[in-house]
C-alpha positions as CSV (number, residue, x, y, z in Angstrom):
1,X,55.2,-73.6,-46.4
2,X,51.6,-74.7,-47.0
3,X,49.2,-75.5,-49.3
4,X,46.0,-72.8,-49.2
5,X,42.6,-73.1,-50.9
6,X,41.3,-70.2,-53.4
7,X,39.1,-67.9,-51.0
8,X,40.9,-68.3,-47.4
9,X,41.3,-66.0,-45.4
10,X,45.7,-65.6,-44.1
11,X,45.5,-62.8,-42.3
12,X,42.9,-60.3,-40.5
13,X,43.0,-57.4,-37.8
14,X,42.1,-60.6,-35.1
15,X,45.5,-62.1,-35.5
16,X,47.5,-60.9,-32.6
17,X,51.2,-63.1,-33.9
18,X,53.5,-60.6,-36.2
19,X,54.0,-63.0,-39.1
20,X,55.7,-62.3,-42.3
21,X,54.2,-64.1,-45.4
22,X,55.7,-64.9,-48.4
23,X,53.7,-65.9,-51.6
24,X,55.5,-68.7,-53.7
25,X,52.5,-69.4,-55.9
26,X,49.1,-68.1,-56.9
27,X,47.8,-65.2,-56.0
28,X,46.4,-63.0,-53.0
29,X,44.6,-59.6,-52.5
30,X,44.9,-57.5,-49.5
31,X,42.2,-55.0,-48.3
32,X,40.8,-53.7,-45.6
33,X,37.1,-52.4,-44.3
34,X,36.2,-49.3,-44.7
35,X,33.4,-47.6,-42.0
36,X,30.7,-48.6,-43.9
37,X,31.7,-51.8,-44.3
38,X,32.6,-51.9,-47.8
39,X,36.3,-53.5,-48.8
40,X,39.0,-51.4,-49.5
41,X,41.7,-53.4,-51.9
42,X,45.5,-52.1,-51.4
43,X,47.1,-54.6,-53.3
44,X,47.2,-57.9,-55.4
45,X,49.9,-59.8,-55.0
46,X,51.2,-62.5,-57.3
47,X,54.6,-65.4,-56.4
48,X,57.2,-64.2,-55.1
49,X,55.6,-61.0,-52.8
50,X,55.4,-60.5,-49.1
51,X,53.0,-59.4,-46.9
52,X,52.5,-58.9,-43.2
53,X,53.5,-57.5,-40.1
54,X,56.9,-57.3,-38.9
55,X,57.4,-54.8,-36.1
56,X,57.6,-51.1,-36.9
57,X,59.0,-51.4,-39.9
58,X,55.7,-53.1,-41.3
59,X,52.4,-52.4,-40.1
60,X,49.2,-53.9,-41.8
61,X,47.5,-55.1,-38.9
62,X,44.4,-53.8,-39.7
63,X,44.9,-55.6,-42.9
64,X,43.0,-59.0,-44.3
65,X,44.5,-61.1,-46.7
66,X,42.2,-63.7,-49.2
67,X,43.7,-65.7,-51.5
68,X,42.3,-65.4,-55.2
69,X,43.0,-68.5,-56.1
70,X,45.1,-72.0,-54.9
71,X,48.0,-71.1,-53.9
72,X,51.3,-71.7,-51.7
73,X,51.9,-69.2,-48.6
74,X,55.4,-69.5,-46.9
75,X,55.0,-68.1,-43.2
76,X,57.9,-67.0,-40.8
77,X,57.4,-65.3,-37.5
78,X,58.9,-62.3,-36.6
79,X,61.7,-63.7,-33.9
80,X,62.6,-66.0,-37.0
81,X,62.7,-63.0,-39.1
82,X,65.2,-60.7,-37.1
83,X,67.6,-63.6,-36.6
84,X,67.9,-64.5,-40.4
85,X,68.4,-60.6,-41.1
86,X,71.3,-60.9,-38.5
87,X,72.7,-63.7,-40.8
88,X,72.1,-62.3,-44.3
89,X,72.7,-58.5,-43.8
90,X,72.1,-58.0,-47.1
91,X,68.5,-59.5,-47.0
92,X,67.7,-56.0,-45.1
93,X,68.4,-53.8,-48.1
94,X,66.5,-56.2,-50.4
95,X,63.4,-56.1,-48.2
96,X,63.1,-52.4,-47.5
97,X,63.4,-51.6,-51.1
98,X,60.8,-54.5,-51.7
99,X,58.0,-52.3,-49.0
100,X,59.2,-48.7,-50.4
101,X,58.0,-50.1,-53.8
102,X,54.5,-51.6,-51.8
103,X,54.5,-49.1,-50.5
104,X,54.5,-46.3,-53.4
105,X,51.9,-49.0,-55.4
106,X,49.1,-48.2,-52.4
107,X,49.7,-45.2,-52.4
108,X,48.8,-44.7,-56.1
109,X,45.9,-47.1,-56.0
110,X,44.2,-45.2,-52.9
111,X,44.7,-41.9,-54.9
112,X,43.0,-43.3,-57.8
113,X,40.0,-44.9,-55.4
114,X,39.6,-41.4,-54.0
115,X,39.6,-38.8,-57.5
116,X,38.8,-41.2,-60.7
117,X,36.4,-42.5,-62.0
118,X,34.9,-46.7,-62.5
119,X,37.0,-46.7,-66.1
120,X,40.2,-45.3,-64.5
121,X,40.0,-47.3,-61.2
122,X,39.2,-50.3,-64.0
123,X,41.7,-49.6,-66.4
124,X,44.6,-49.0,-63.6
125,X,43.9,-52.5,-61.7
126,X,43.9,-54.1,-65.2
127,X,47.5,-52.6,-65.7
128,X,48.6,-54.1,-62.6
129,X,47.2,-57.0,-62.9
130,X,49.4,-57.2,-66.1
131,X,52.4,-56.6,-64.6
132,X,52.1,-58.8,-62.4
133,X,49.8,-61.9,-63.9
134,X,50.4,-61.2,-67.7
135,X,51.4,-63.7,-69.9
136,X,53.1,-62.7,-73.1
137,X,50.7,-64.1,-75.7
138,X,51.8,-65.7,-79.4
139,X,48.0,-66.3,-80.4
140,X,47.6,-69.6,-78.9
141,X,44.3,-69.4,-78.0
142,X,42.7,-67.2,-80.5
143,X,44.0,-65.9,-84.2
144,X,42.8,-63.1,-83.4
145,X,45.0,-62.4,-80.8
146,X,48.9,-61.2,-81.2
147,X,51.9,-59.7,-79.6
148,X,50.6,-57.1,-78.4
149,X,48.1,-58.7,-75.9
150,X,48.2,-60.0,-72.7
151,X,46.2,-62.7,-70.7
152,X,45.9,-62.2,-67.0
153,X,47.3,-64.7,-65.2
154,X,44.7,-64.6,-62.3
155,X,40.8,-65.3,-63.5
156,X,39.0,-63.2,-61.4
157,X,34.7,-63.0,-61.1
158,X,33.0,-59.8,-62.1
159,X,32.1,-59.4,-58.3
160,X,36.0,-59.0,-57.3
161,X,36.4,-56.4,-60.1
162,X,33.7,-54.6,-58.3
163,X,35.2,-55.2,-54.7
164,X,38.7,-54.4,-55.5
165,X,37.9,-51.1,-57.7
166,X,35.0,-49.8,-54.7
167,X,31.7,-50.1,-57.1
168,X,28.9,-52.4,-58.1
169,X,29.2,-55.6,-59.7
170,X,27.0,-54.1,-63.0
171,X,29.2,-51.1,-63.4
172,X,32.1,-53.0,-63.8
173,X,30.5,-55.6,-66.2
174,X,29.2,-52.3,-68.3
175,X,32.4,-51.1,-67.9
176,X,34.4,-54.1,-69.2
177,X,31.9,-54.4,-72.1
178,X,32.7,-50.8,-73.0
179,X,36.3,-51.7,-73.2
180,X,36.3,-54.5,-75.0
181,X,34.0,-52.7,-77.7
182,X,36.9,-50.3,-77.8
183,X,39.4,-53.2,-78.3
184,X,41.0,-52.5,-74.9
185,X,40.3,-56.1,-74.3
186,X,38.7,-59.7,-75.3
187,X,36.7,-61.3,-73.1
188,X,37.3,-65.0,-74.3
189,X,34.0,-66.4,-71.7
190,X,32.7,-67.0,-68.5
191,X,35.2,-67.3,-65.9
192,X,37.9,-67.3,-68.1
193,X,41.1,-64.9,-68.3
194,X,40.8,-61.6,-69.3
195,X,43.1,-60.2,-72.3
196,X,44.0,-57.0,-72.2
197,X,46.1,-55.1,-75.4
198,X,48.7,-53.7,-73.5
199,X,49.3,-50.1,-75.2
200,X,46.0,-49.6,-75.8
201,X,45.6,-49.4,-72.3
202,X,48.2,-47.1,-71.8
203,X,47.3,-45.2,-74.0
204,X,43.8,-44.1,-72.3
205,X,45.3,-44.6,-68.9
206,X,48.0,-41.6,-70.5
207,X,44.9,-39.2,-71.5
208,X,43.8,-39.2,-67.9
């Protein structure tokens, strides 16, 4: 278990070791590079998920991992792995239904990078990134703001909107000033969280 700066770089396609990692805190996004050279996001990941290769069973090595923020990354290899599976049968079940959930959540975000539109890419990463990141909100920080909103957890630049929904850093600004016109979200400043009123959002992510 280490310590591990916002911006570094876990894992990439050059790391021959199968290493399982396990997020305890913070936050990391997974992606990998298309043809052209543009990045590809599969999935955000917040405490508490795992990532890696692992044998068969697991294969994302040609997958990078960045972390979004400071964060703690527990590593095991994958001899280490199989022997503590021998030991706790029961881990087994736990992590098999733990990838056929990853695996069911990349397989809706590719379908939406392939057929919807900027909004609909937009609006579906900001849903997960309330599931995952959002903090239940009792107006602390705003009167204006009430049950029914949601701060994410993770602050994130207008430039990694763009890279993990495929577009341009001004699309997504555009876009997020359309929303928040809408009351689909505050914007409370500069590199600060996102809140995002959570029926609202899917409400319009229902209509499509």
């Amino acid at each position: 278990m280490e310590p591990v700066k916002k911006g570094t770089i876990v894992t990439s396609p050059h790391k021959t070791k199968q290493t399982l990692y396990l997020v305890k805190s913070g936050a990391v996004r997974l992606y990998s590079m298309t043809a052209e050279g543009r990045e590809l996001t599969l999935d955000v990941l917040a405490a508490g998920h795992l990532f890696g290769e692992i044998g068969s069973l697991v294969s994302e090595s040609s997958m990078y991992a960045v972390t979004l923020e400071d964060s703690i990354i527990c590593t095991i290899d994958y001899e280490q792995f199989k022997s503590l599976l021998r030991e706790k049968p029961e881990l087994s079940i736990k992590f098999i239904e733990i990838m056929s959930a990853r695996i069911k959540e990349v397989e809706e975000l590719l379908e939406h990078m392939a057929y919807s539109s900027v909004r609909i890419r937009l609006l579906y990463l900001l849903h997960k990134l309330a599931n995952k990141f959002g903090e239940n909100s009792i107006g602390k920080e705003s009167e204006a703001v009430q049950h029914d909103w949601i701060k994410l957890g993770v602050e994130l630049t207008h430039q990694e909107l763009a890279s993990m929904t495929g577009c341009i850093r001004e699309t997504v600004t555009e876009t997020l000033n359309r929303l928040a016109a809408e009351g689909i979200l505050i914007k409370s400043g500069v590199r600060q969280p996102l809140w995002v009123h959570i029926d609202r959002l899917k409400d319009e992510l229902a209509r499509h």
